[in-house]
Backbone as ProteinMPNN parsed JSONL, in Angstrom:
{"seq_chain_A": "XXXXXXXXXXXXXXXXXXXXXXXXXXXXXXXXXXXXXXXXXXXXXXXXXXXXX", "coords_chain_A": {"N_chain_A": [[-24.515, -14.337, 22.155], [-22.067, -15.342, 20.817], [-22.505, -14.335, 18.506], [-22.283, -11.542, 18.994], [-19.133, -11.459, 19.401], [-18.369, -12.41, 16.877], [-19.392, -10.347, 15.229], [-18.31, -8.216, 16.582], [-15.373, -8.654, 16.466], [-14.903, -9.051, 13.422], [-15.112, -6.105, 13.028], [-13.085, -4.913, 14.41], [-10.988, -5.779, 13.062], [-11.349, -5.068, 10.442], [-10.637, -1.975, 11.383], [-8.176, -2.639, 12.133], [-6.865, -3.113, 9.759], [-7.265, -0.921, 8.318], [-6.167, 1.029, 9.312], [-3.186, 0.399, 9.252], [-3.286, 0.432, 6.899], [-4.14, -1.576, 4.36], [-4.796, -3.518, 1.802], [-7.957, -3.83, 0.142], [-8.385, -7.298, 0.386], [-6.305, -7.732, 1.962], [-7.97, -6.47, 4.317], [-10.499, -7.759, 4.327], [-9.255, -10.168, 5.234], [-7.627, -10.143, 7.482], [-10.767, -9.017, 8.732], [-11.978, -11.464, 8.516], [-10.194, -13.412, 10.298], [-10.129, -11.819, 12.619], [-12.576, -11.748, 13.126], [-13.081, -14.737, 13.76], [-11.627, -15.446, 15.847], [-12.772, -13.705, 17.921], [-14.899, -14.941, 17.994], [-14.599, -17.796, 19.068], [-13.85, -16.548, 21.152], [-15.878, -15.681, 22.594], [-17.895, -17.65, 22.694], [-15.809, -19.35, 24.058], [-16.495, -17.901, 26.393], [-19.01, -17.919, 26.981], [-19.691, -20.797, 27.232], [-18.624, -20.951, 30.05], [-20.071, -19.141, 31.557], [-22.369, -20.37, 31.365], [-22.053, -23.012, 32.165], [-21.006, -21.96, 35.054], [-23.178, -20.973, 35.734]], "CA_chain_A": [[-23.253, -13.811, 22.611], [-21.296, -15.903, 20.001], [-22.515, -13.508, 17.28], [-21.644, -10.631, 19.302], [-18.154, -11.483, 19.004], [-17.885, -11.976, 15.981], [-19.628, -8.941, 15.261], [-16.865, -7.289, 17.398], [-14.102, -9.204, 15.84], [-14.472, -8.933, 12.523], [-14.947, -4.903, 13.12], [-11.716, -4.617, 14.788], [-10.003, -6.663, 11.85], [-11.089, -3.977, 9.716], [-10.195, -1.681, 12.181], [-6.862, -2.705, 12.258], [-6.421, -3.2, 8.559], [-7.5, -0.002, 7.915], [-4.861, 1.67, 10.197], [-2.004, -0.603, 8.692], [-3.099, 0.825, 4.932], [-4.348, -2.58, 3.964], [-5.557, -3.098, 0.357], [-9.468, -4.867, 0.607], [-7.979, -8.432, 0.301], [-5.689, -7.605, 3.766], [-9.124, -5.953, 5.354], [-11.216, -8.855, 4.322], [-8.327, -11.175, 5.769], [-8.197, -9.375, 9.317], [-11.684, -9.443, 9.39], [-12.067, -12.476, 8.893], [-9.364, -13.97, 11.111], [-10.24, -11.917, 13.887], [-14.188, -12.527, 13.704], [-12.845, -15.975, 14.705], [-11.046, -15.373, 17.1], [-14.121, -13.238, 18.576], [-16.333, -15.432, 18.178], [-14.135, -18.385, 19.555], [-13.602, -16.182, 22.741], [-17.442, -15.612, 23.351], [-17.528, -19.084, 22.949], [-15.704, -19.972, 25.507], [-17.228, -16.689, 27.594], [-20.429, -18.87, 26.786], [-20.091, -21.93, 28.167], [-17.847, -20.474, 31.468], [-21.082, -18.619, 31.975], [-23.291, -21.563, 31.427], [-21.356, -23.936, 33.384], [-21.141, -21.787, 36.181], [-24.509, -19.827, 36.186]], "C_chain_A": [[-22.142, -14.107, 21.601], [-21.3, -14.774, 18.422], [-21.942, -11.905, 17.274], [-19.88, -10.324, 19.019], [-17.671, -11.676, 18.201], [-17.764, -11.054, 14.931], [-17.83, -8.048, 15.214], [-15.554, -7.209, 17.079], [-13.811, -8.571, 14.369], [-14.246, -6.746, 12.257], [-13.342, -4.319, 13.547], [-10.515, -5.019, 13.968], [-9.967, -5.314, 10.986], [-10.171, -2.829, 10.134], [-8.473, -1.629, 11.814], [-6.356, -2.796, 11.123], [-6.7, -2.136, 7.932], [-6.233, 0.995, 7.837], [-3.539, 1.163, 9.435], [-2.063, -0.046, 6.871], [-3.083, 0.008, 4.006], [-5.489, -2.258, 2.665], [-7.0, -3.831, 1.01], [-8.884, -6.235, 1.143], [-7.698, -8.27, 1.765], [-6.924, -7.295, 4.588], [-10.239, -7.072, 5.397], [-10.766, -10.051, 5.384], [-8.287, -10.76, 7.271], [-9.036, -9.384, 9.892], [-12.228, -10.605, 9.828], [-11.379, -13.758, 10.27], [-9.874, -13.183, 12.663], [-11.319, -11.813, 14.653], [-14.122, -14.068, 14.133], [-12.066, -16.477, 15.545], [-12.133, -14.833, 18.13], [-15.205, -14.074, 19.032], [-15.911, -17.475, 19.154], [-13.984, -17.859, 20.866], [-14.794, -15.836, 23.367], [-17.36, -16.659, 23.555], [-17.451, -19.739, 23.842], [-16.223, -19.443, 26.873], [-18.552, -17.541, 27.895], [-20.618, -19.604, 27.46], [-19.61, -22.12, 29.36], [-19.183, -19.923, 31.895], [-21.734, -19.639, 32.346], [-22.945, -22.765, 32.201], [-21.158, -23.418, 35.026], [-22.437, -21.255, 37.04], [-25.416, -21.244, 36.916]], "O_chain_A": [[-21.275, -13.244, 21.459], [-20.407, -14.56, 17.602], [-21.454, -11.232, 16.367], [-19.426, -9.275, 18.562], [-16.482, -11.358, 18.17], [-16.868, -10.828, 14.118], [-16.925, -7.634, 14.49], [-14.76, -6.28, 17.23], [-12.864, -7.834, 14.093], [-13.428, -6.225, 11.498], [-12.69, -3.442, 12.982], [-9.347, -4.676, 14.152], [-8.968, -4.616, 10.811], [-9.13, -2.6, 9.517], [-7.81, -0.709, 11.336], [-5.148, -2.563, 11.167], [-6.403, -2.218, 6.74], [-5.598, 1.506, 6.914], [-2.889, 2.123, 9.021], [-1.219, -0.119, 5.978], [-2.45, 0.204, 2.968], [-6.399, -1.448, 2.486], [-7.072, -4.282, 2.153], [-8.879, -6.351, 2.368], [-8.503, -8.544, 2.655], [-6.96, -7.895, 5.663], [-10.843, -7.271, 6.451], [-11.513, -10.691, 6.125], [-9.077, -11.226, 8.091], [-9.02, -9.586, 11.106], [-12.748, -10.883, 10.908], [-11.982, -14.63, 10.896], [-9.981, -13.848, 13.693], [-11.463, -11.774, 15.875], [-15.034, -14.57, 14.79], [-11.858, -17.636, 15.903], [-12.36, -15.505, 19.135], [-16.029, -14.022, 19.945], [-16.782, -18.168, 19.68], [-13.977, -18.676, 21.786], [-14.826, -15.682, 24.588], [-16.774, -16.99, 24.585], [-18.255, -20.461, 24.431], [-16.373, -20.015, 27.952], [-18.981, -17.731, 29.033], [-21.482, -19.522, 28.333], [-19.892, -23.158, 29.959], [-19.46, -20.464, 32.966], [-21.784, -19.943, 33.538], [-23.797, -23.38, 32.843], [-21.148, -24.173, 35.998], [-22.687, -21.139, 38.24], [-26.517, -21.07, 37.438]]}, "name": "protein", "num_of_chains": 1, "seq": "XXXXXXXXXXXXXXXXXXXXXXXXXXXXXXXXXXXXXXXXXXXXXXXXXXXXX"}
C-alpha cells in the first residue's frame, strides 16, 4: 500500500509540475516531494488499517 502511494504521489507531482510549466529540475522536485507525502499518507492509511482490522 506504501508503494502505492508513492506511486500515486510522485505521478501527481509531475502532474502538477507539468501544468505549472516546470523545467525537469521543478518536475523532479514535485515528484519527489509529493511521492512523500503519498507514501507518508498510506503509511499512516497502513497502520489505521492494521490497528483496527
Amino acid at each position: 500500500m506504501t508503494y502505492i502511494g508513492l506511486l500515486t504521489g510522485a505521478l501527481f507531482g509531475i502532474f502538477l509540475a507539468r501544468r505549472r510549466k516546470g523545467k525537469i529540475l521543478d518536475v523532479l522536485h514535485y515528484a519527489a516531494t509529493c511521492a512523500i507525502i503519498g507514501g507518508l499518507l498510506a503509511l499512516i492509511g497502513n497502520v489505521i488499517i492494521l490497528r483496527l482490522g
